[in-house]
N, C-alpha and C positions, 0 to 999 in steps of 0.2 A: 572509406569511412561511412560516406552516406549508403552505401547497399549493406553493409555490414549489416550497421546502424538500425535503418529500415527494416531491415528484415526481423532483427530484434527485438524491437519495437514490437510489429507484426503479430509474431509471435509469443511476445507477451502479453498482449490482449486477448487472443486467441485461445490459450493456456488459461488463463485468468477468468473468459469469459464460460470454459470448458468446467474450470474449479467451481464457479457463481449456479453453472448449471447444476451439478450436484448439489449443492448447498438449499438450491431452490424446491427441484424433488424430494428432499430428506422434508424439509418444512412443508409442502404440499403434503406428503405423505398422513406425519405427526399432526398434522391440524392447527386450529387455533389455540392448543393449550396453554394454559397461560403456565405451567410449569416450565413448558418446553422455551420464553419469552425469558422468562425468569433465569433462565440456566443460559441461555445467551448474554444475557444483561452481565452475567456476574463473567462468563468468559472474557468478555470484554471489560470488562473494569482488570482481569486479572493482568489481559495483555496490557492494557493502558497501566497501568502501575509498572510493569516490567521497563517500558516505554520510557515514562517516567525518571524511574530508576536509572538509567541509562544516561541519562543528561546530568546527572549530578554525579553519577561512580562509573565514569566511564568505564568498559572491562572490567568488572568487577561483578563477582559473578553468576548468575543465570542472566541472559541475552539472548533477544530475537534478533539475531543480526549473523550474516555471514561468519562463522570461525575465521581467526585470521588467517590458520594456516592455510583454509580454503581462496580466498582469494588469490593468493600468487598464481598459482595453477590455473585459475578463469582466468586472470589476465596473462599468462604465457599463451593460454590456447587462443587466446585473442588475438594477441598478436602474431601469432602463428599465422591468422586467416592473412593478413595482410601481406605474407611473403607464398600465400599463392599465385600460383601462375593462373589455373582454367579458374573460368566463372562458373562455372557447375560444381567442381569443384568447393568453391568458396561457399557457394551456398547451401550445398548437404550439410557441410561442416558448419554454418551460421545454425542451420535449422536445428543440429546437433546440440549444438552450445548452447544455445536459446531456451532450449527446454530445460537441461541440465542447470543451468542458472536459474531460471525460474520454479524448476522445482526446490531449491533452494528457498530460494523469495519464497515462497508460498508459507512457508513457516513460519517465514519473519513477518508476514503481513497479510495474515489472515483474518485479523479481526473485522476491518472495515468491511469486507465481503461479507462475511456472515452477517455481520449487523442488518447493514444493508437489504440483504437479500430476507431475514427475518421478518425487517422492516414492513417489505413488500409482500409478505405472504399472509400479511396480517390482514391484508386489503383485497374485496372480495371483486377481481379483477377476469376476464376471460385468458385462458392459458398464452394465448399469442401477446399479448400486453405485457406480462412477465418477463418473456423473453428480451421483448424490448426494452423494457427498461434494464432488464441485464446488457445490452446493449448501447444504451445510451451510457448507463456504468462504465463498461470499457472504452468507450471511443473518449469520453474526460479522462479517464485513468492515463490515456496513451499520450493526449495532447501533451504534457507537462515533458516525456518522454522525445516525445515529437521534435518539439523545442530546444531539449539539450543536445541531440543527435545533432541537430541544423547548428546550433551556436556550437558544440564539439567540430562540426564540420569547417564551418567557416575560419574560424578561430584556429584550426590546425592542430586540435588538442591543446591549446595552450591556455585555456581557460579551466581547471576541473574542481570540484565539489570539494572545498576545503573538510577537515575532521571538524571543526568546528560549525560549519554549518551544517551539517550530516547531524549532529547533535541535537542543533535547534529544529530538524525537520522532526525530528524523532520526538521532542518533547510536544512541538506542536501537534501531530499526532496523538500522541496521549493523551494531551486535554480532550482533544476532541474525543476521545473513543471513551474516554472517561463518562463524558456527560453526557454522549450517547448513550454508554453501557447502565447509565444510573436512571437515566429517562426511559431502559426497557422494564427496569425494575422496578422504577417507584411507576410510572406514568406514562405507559408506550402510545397512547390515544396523543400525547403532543407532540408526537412527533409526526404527525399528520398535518400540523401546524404551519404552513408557512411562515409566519412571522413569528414563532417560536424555533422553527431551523435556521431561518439567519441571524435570530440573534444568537442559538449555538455557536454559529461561525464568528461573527462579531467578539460573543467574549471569549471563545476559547482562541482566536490572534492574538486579543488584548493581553491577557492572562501569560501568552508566553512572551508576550512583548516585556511583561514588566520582569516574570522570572529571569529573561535574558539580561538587561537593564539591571536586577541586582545583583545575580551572580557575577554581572562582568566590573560592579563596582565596588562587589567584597573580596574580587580577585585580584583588583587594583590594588586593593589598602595592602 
């Protein structure tokens, strides 16, 4: 589990940091235009609405999220790794898999990347700087991954990602891309802001803290 895991992981940074790099020379290319800022802003509001969407009609339908009939098949081949014999072996087929699934991901969770990386190109930075912060990008993206892999590990698989909380990740996500996507349209210079980005974070938790809290006590009555 933990080489699987890891190498998954790995890989999905990897992949993610490869998508962030296109993303960066398209916006290097286009310039500062503020059309190009503007068409980002509303992409993002669209994903965040979908996002949105999702937490109140679950499956129901357009969704950024795996097909269900897709998943069975990722997890047979998954478990498939586990009843190899070679470690070479296992690990073509990790590296195989890895991407296959995240080319997947990459549809469902594209917004934060571009945002992000728009973000960055707004800022009249030396090209090697870019990069790194495309890097610091990934290497947070992964910890969170890091994490589950190790507590997946320990735990023996017997801890996993309930439907219900997969939900609340989704809608908290949408706040956020929400208020990111509307700060590229109305106001992209505050997000240069320190203390206007963590109070983004501050109230898009809050925000789904309460949505959580009433949907769970109009679901009670």
């Amino acid at each position: 589990m933990a080489l699987i895991g890891g190498i998954f992981v790995f890989f999905s940074g990897a992949i993610y940091f490869l998508f962030m790099t296109a993303w960066l020379n398209l916006f290097l290319y286009l310039g500062e235009l503020r059309l190009i800022t503007l068409i980002a802003g509303c992409v993002a509001v669209i994903i965040a609405a979908v996002n949105i969407k999702d937490y109140f009609w679950f499956k129901r339908g357009f969704s950024l999220s795996i097909a269900d009939d897709e998943k069975p098949k990722l997890i047979d081949r998954i478990r498939q790794l586990l009843r190899l014999d070679s470690i070479v072996t296992v690990i073509i087929a990790t590296v195989i898999l890895a991407i296959v699934a995240n080319s997947y991901e990459l549809l469902c969770t594209a917004g934060f990347p571009m945002v992000y990386t728009r973000i960055l190109t707004l800022k009249s930075l030396p090209i090697e700087s870019y990069y790194l912060y495309l890097l610091f990008y990934n290497l947070i993206y992964i910890l969170p991954l890091l994490a589950i892999v190790t507590l997946f590990t320990i735990k023996l698989g017997s801890r996993k990602l309930s439907e219900q909380e997969g939900m609340v990740l989704k809608l908290m996500s949408g706040v956020m891309m929400l208020m990111l996507g509307s700060m590229l349209i109305v106001s992209p210079q505050l997000l240069n802001n320190v203390v206007a980005a963590a109070a983004f974070l501050v109230i898009a938790i809050s925000v789904t803290w309460l949505i959580v809290k009433l949907t769970n006590k109009t679901r009670a009555l």
